[in-house]
MILUMFI-192563 format. One record per residue (C-alpha): x, z, y. Coordinates in steps of 0.1 Angstrom, whole numbers, padded with zeros to 4 digits, always signed. Example, Ala and Ser with C-alpha at 12.3 -4.5 7.8 and 13.67 -1.06 7.14 Angstrom:
residues 2
+0123+0078-0045;+0137+0071-0011;
end
This chain:
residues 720
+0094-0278+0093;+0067-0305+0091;+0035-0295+0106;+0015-0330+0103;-0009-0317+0077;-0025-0288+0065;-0021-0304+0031;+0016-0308+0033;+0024-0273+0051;+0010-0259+0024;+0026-0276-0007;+0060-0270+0012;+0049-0230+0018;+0037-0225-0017;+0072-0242-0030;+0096-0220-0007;+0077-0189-0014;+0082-0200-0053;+0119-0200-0039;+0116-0169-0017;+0105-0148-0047;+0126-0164-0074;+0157-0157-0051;+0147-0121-0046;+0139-0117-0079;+0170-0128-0096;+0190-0108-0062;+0175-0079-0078;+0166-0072-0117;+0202-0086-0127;+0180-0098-0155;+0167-0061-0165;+0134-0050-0172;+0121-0022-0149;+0124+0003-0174;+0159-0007-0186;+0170-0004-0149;+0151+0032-0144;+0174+0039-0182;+0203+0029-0168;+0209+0041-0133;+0185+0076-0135;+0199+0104-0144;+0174+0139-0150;+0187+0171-0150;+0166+0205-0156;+0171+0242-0142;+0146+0262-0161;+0156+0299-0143;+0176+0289-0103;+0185+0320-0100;+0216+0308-0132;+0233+0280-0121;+0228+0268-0159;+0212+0233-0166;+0200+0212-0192;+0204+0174-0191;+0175+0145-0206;+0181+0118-0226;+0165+0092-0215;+0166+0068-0247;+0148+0096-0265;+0125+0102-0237;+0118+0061-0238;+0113+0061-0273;+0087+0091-0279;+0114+0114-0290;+0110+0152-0267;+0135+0172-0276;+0152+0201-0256;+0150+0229-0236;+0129+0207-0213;+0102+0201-0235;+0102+0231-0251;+0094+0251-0221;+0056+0257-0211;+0042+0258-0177;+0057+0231-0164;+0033+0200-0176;+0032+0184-0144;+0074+0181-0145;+0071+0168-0176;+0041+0143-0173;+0065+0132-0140;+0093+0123-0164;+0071+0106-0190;+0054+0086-0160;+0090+0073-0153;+0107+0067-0186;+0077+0058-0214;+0061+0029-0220;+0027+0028-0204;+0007+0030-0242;+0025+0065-0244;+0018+0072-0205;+0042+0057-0182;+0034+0045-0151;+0042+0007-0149;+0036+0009-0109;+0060+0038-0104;+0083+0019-0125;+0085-0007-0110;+0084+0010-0074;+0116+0035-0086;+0135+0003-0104;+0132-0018-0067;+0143+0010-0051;+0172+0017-0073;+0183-0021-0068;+0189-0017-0033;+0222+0000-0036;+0225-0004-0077;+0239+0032-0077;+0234+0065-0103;+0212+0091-0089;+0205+0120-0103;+0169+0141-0104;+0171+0177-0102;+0140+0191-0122;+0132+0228-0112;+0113+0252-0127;+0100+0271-0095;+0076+0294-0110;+0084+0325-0089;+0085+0327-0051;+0125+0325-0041;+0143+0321-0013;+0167+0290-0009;+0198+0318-0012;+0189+0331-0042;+0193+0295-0061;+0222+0297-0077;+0235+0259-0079;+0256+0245-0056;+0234+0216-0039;+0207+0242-0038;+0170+0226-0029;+0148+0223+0003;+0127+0260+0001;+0093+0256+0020;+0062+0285+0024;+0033+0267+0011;+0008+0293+0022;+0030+0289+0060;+0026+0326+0063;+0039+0346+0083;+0055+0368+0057;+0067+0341+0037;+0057+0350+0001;+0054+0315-0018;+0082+0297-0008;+0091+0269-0037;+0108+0237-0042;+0097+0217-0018;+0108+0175-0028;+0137+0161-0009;+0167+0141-0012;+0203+0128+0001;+0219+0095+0003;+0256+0097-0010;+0280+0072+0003;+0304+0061-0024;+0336+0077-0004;+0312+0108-0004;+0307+0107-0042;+0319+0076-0063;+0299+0085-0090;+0266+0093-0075;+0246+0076-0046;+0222+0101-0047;+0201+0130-0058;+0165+0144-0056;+0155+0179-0057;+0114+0179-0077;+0101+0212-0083;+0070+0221-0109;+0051+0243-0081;+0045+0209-0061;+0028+0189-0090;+0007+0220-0101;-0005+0225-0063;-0006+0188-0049;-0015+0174-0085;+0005+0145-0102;-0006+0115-0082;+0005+0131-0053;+0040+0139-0070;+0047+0106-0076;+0039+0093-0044;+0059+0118-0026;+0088+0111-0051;+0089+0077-0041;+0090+0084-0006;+0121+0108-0012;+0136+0083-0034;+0138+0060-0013;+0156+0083+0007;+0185+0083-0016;+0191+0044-0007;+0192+0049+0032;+0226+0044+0046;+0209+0048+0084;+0227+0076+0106;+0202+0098+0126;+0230+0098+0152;+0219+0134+0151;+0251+0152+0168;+0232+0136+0202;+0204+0159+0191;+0224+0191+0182;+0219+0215+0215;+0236+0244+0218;+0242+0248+0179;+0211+0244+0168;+0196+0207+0156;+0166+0190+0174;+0163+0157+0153;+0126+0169+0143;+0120+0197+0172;+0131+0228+0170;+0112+0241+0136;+0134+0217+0116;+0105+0204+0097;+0084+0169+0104;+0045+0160+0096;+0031+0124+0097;+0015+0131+0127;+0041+0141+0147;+0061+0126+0173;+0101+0130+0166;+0124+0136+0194;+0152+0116+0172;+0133+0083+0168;+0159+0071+0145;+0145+0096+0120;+0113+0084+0123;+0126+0053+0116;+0143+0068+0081;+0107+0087+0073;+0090+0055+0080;+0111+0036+0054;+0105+0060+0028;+0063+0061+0039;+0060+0020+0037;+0069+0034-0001;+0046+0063-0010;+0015+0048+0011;+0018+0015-0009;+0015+0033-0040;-0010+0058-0029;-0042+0041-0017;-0056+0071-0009;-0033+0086+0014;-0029+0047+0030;-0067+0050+0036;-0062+0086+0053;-0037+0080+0078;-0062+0039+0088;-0085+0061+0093;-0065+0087+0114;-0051+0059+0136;-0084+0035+0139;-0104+0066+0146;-0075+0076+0177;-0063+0111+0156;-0045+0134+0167;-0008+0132+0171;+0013+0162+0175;+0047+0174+0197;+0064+0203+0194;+0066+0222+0229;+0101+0244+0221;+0130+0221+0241;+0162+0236+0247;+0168+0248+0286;+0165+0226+0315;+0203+0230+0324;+0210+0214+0289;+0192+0182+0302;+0205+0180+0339;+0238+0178+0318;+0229+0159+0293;+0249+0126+0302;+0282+0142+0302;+0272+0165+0271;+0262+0135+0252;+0226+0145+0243;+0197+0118+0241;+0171+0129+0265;+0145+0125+0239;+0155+0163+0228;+0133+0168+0257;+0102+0144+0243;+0077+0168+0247;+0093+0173+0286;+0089+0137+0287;+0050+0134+0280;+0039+0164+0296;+0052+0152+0330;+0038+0121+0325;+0003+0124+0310;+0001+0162+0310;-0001+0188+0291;-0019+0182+0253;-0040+0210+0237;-0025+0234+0218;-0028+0232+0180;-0052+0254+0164;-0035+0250+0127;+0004+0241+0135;+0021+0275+0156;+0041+0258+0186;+0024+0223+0190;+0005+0199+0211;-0022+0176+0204;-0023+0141+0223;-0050+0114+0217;-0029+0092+0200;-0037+0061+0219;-0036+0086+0251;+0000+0083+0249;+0023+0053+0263;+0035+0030+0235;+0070+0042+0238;+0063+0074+0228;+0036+0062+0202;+0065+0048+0181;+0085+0080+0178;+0056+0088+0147;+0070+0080+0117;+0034+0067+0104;+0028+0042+0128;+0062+0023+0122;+0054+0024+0080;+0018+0016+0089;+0029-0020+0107;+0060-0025+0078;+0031-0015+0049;+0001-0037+0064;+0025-0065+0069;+0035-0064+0030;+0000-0058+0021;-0012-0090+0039;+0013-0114+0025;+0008-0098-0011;+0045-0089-0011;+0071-0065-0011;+0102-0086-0014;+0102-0094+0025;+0099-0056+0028;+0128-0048+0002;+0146-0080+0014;+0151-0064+0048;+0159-0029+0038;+0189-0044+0022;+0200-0063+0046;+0192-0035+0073;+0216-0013+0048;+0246-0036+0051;+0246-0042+0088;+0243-0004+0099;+0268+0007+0081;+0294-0011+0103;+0275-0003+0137;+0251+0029+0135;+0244+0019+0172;+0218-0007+0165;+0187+0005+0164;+0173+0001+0128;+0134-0001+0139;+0143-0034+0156;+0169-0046+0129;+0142-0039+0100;+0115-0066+0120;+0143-0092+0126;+0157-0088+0089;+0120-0088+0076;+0109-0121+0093;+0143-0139+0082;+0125-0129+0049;+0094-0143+0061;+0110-0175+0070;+0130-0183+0041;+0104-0209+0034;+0128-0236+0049;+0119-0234+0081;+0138-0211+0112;+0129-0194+0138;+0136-0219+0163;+0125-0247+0144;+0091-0224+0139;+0090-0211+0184;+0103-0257+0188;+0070-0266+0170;+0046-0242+0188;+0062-0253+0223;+0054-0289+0211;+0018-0288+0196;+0009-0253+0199;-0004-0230+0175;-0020-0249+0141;-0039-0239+0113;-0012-0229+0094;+0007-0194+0085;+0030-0181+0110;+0043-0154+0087;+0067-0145+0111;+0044-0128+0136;+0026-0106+0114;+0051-0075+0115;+0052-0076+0156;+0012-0079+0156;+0009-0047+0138;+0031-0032+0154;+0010-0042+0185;-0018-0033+0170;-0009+0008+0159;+0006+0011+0197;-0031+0002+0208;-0025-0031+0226;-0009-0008+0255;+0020-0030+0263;+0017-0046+0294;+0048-0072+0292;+0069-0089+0273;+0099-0065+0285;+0078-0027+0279;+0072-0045+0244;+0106-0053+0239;+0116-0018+0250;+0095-0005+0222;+0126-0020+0203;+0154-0009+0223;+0147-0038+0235;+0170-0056+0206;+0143-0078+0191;+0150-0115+0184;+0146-0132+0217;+0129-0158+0193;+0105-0137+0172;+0096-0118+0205;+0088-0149+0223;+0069-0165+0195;+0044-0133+0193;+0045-0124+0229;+0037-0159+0243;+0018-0177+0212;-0001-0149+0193;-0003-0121+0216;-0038-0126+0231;-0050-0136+0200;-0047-0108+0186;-0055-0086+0208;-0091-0100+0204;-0094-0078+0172;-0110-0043+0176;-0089-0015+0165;-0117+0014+0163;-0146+0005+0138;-0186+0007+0149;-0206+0035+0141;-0211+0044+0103;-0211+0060+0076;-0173+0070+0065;-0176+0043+0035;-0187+0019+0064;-0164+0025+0087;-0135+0024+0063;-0147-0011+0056;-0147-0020+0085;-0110-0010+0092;-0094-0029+0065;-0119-0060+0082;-0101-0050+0111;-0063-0055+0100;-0076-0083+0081;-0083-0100+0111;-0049-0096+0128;-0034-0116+0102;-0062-0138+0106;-0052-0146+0144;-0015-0153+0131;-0028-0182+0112;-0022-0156+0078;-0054-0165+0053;-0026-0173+0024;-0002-0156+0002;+0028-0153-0001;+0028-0138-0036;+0039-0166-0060;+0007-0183-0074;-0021-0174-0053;-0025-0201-0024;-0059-0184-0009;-0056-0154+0007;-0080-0123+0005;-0067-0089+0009;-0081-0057-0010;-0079-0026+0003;-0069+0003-0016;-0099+0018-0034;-0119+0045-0016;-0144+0074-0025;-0178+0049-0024;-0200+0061+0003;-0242+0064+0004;-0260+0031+0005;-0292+0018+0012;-0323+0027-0012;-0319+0018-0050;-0335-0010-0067;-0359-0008-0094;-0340-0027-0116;-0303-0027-0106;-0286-0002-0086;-0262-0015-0057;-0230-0011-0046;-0213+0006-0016;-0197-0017+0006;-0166-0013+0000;-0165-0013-0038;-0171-0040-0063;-0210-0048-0077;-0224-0026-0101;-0246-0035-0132;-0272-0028-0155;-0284-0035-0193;-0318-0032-0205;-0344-0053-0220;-0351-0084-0210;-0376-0083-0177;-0403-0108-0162;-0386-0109-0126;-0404-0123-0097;-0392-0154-0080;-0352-0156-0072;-0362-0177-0043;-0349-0212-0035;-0327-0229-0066;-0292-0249-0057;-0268-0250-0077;-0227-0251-0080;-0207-0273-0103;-0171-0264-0111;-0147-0278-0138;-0180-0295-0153;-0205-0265-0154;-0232-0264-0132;-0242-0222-0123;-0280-0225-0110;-0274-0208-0076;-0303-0192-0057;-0309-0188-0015;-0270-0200-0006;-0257-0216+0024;-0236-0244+0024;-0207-0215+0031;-0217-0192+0005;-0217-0218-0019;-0185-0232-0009;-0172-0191-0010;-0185-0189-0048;-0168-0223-0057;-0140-0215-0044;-0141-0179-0065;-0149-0199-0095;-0125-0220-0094;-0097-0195-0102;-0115-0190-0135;-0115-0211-0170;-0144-0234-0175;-0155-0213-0206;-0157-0180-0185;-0178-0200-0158;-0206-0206-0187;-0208-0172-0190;-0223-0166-0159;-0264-0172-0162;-0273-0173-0124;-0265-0162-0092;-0285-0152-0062;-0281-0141-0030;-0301-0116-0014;-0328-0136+0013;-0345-0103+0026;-0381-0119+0015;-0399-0096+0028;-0429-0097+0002;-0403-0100-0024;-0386-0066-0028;-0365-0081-0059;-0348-0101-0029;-0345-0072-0010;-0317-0055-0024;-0288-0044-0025;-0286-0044+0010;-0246-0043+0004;-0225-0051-0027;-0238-0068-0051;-0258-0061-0083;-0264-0073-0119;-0285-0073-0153;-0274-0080-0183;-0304-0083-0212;-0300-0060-0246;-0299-0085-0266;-0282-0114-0248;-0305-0138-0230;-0294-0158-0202;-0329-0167-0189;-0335-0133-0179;-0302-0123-0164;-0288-0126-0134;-0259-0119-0105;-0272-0107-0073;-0248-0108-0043;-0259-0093-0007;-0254-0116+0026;-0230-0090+0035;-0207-0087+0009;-0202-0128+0012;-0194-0124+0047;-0167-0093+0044;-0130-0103+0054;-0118-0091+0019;-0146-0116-0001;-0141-0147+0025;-0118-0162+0002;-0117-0148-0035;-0151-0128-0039;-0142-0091-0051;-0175-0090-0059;-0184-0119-0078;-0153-0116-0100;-0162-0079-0111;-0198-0090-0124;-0183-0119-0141;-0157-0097-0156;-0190-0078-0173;-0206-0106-0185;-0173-0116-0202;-0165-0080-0215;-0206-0084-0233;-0200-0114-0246;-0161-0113-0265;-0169-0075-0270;-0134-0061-0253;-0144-0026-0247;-0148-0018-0283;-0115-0005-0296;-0101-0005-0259;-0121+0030-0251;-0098+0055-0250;-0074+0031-0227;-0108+0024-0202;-0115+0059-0196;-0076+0063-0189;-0078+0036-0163;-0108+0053-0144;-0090+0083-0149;-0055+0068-0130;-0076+0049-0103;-0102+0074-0095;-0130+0048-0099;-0156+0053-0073;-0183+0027-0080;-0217+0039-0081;-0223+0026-0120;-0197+0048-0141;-0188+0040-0177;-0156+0026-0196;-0173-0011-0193;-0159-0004-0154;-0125-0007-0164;-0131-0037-0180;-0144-0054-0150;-0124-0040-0125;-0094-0056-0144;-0110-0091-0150;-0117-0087-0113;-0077-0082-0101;-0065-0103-0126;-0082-0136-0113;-0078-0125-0079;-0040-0119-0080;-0035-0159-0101;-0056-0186-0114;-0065-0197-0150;-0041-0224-0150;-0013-0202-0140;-0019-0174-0157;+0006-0149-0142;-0013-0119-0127;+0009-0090-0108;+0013-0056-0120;+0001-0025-0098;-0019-0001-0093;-0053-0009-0100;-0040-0039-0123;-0016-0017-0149;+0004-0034-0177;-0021-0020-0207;-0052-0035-0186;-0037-0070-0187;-0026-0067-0222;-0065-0054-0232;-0074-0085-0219;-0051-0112-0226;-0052-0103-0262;-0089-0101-0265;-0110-0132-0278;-0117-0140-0240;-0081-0153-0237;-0079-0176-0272;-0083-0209-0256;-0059-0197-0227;-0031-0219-0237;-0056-0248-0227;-0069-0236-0193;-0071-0257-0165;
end
């Protein structure tokens, strides 16, 4: 690959990821729509009463097309089971989720296989005997008492090989008790992480983990948490796949388990281990000496401190333990696959390298799938053209450039969520079973390593909105250090990552005449009469695609930072926007003041542009996810351009729905937010010209359309 120029590299990256994505694209929809997919390959089946093996099947065409008839939705009490079902199989104007479509149809692409959902109506405590079908489902106490007394349907699934069943690769067992308890959000995201289950071909090897007839894969309780550390590391690495899944689509639990890790959480080992004689033996038995893991960590840091909510456990500071050990938690392995996917704005590498992980273990479950996944994800991440020689050949040459090196990103956070703790190139390796590609270890290890290492994994001191920020800033910043400020989605060249939204936390003092923003969330706004304002301090201004925006206390950065923003939008948006000023802390000048963080806005009742204005805070401009598409800026816009082509009216009901889904946080409520929050991810996922914004979660097919067939969109056909 030809490094010469920064202009050149990145004609030829954008080209090959248009390549990269096309090919992936056409590998997998077979020319089907997401839904049509889901139609054809899903196949739900309902028990009303498992104690009679007697079911009743859904048609999915009638489902699709608003038609509900049946046993299955004739039934009451079970809402959330059939909400689920509607989420899946109905358009989104009659409540289907276009993100979980499009998560479930991916999925079911891998291995283009039937699977079949088993829907159960688990309204009375039962245990797993008394269900009457044949593949009976996974039975769990959700109180965890001793007694047992609420034990229901807990969500799980199988992967069927085809000379297991040649008819189905799969099923998944959903109860009603789980979306009534954990809510439907949470049921979604947890189907999608036991979907994904039913496309995993991986062998946990397990009969090295069966001791004396009884199976240590996950300790001696049989059950796994996302904190824990699995003996069988090889099922972490199947619970890991599936997590990259759910977390994606679930901001909020992504943001838990950041938090978790940046903030060194606990992590937790079972003590039970089979007896010592087992072990001594254990080469000529033929059991991996990670049945003993908790044996293992206790000689060599000690002993942890026994869990006060979990019965038989140990605690450990998670970055108190070695590396090696670090990576038998299933979380830390999806967190460095997720963040990776997240920073390049795809999920094709991702997907890409499950499939390909898929094929080659099926004809050697000896290779350890943790290290195939990273080599098979960065052939994805280098199907720009170049290699990885050609890539490790040019940094030997001229060293590191200002370009992406893709290629790095999934080893760097992998370094990162084992706390920087390996010493060498070799312990790293280990990590591995020391089967990483000699290449793609020696291009981190020798050319990225210490730079990345210069990032902080722990935020400051804060308030939980703060630190939260500061996290994402964090992660940001490793991708950063591996040359990574750009895209790989198809159509956005500058990179900016957004977090998944979070709960907005307490901010500074309110204005008099705006209110402000947490820092982590977009600005907020105001309409009122036109006010006499004091000064906005010193006037510049910014000129892009022929209109000039008066600009107000910038720095040659910040105006280059709001051109930049600008630029993504059509020329008749920009003369929307009446002014824009950043906060200059004059300190006799309280207007100037504030917000301390965010941003803010006014918007006069009736229009006037003299009086109105965008205020942005120094720190918003300088946060990691606003360096090079401002969040911020784009949200206020977005209100200005809602006013002024009058989209809310007649889009209401669809608004609040949106807040609803999302869980919008921002300290200004009101439909209007909906509005803006979708201009907002709409010009920061592609560019007027282009025109082709990506679908998910906080940008929903019925958002787009609200937009794109408002009056704001009429002249799009002629955007530049």
């Amino acid at each position: 690959m030809n490094y010469q120029t920064k202009k050149t590299v990145m004609k030829k990256i954008k080209y090959g990821i248009v390549l990269l994505v096309g090919f992936l694209v056409t590998l997998n929809s077979y020319g089907q729509s997401d839904i049509d997919t889901i139609k054809s390959l899903l196949s739900f089946t309902y028990f009303p009463d498992p104690t009679v093996d007697s079911r009743f099947g859904i048609n999915n065409e009638d489902v699709s097309n608003g038609t509900l008839n049946g046993r299955f939705w004739t039934d009451s009490g079970i809402d959330e089971l059939q909400d689920f079902v509607k989420a899946i199989l109905q358009p989104t104007s009659s409540g289907g989720d276009a993100t979980l479509q499009n998560y479930v149809a991916q999925v079911l692409r891998l291995n283009n296989r039937r699977i079949l959902i088993y829907l159960w109506n688990d309204s009375s405590s039962l245990t797993r005997s008394q269900y009457a079908h044949a593949l009976k489902p996974c039975i769990s106490d959700y109180d965890r008492s001793v007694s047992g007394v609420n034990n229901r349907v807990w969500p799980c699934a199988n992967f069927l090989s085809v000379a297991q069943d040649p008819n189905w690769g799969g099923y998944v067992h959903v109860g009603q008790y789980y979306g009534q308890d954990k809510g439907l959000r949470e049921l979604k995201g947890t189907f999608i992480h036991e979907f994904m289950h039913t496309q995993d071909p991986v062998s946990a090897l397990n009969n090295r983990f069966r001791v004396n007839n009884h199976l240590y894969r996950y300790g001696a309780d049989g059950t796994h948490f996302y904190t824990e550390a699995l003996p069988n590391k090889r099922a972490a690495y199947k619970e890991a796949v599936a997590n990259v899944m759910s977390l994606m689509f679930n901001g909020t639990s992504m943001n838990h388990y950041l938090t978790w890790y940046a903030l060194n959480g606990e992590i937790l080992v079972e003590r039970e281990t089979p007896n010592g004689f087992f072990r001594y033996f254990r080469n000529i038995l033929g059991y991996s000496d990670d049945v003993w893991l908790y044996d293992q960590i206790r000689a060599e840091v000690g002993p942890g401190v026994s869990d006060s909510i979990v019965r038989g456990y140990d605690a450990y500071r998670l970055r108190s333990l070695p590396p090696r050990f670090i990576v038998h938690n299933e979380t830390v392995t999806a967190l460095a696959l997720a963040l990776t996917s997240l920073h390049v704005r795809d999920i094709d590498p991702f997907m890409f390298a499950v499939k390909e992980v898929n094929t080659a273990i099926v004809s050697n479950q000896q290779q350890d799938p943790v290290a195939l996944i990273v080599n098979k994800m960065a052939l994805g991440l280098t199907s720009r053209g170049d290699s990885l020689a050609s890539i490790l050949t040019q940094l030997q040459t001229t060293g590191v450039l200002d370009s992406p090196y893709y290629v790095a990103l999934p080893l760097a956070y992998f370094d990162f969520f084992t706390g920087f703790a390996a010493t060498s190139k070799r312990e790293f390796n280990g990590l591995f079973n020391n089967e990483l590609d000699p290449t793609l270890l020696n291009i981190y290890w020798d050319y990225f390593k210490d730079r990345v290492r210069t990032v902080s994994i722990a935020p400051t001191s804060g308030t939980a909105s703060q630190r939260q920020s500061r996290i994402w800033n964090n992660l940001t910043d490793v991708s950063i250090q591996c040359g990574v400020n750009q895209s790989m989605m198809a159509g956005v060249e500058d990179f900016n990552f957004e977090p998944p939204s979070t709960p907005a936390g307490p901010t500074g003092p309110a204005s008099p005449t705006a209110d402000t923003t947490a820092d982590t969330g977009p600005a907020t706004t105001s309409d009122g009469p036109c006010q006499t304002w004091p000064s906005f301090g010193t006037e510049s201004s910014v000129t892009v695609k022929g209109v000039t925006v008066p600009v107000f206390n910038a720095s040659e950065a910040q105006r280059s930072n709001i051109e930049q923003t600008l630029n993504r939008i059509p020329a008749e948006h920009i003369r929307s926007i009446p002014r824009i000023i950043i906060v200059s802390n004059d300190g006799a000048n309280s207007f100037l003041r504030r917000p301390q963080r965010g941003g803010a806005s006014w918007r006069c009742s009736p229009p006037e542009r003299s009086s109105e204005w965008i205020k942005l805070s120094s720190y918003s401009l300088s946060e990691a996810r606003n360096r090079r598409v401002n969040f911020t800026l784009l949200h206020e816009i977005g209100h200005f351009i809602d006013r002024d082509h009058r989209i809310l009216p007649g889009n209401q009901e669809a608004a609040n729905r949106y807040l609803r889904e999302t869980d919008y946080q921002g300290s200004t409520q009101g439909a209007g937010e909906a509005i803006a929050q979708g201009y907002m991810y709409y010009f920061a996922t592609t560019t007027a010209s282009e025109r082709r914004p990506r679908v998910r979660e906080r940008l929903p097919r019925y958002l787009i359309d609200i937009l794109e067939n408002s009056a704001a969109w009429n002249n799009s056909s002629s955007w530049q």
